[in-house]
N, C-alpha and C positions, 0 to 999 in steps of 0.2 A: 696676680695670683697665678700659681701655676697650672695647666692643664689638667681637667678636674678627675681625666682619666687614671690622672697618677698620682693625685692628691688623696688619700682616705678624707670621708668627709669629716673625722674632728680635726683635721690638718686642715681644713679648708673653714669651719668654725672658728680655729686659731685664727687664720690670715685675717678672716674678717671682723672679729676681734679687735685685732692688733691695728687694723687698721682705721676703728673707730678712735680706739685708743690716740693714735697717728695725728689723727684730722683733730681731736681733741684738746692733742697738746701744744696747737696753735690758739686757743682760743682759753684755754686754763691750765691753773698749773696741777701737775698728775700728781698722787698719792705715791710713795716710795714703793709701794708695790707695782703698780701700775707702771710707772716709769724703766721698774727691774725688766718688769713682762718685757716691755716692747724692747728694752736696750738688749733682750736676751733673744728674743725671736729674730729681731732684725737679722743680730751676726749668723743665726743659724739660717735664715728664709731671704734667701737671695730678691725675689719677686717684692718682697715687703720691704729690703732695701731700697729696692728700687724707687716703688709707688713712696718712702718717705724723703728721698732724696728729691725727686721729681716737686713734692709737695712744699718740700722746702724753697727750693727753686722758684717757683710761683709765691709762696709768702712773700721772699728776697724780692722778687721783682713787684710783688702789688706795694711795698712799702718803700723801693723808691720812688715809683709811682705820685704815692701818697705825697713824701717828703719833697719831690720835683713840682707838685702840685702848691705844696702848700708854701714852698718857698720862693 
């Protein structure tokens, strides 16, 4: 998220938001709105790209992991 000095705080209610949203859509699958939300804030909120690229990263890697594990 970006520095809170130059975030207004409903920009920074969004991020955090978006980024449960984030964390969520590894674990179920999002409502067509929901999905919009985050597919929409992502392109605009650099930072929130970031933290879901990152998140993906660590998915990707716990599930070779898993798959190196189990095979």
């Amino acid at each position: 998220m970006a520095n809170r000095k130059q975030v207004p705080e409903i920009a920074a209610s969004t991020c955090r938001h978006v980024h449960r949203l984030i964390v969520e859509r590894f674990d179920r699958e999002l409502c067509p709105d929901e999905e919009n939300r985050v597919d929409l804030h992502i392109a605009a909120c650099h930072d929130c790209l970031v933290f879901y690229d990152q998140l993906t990263l660590i998915h990707k890697a716990m599930e070779a992991l898993r798959q190196g594990l189990a095979g």
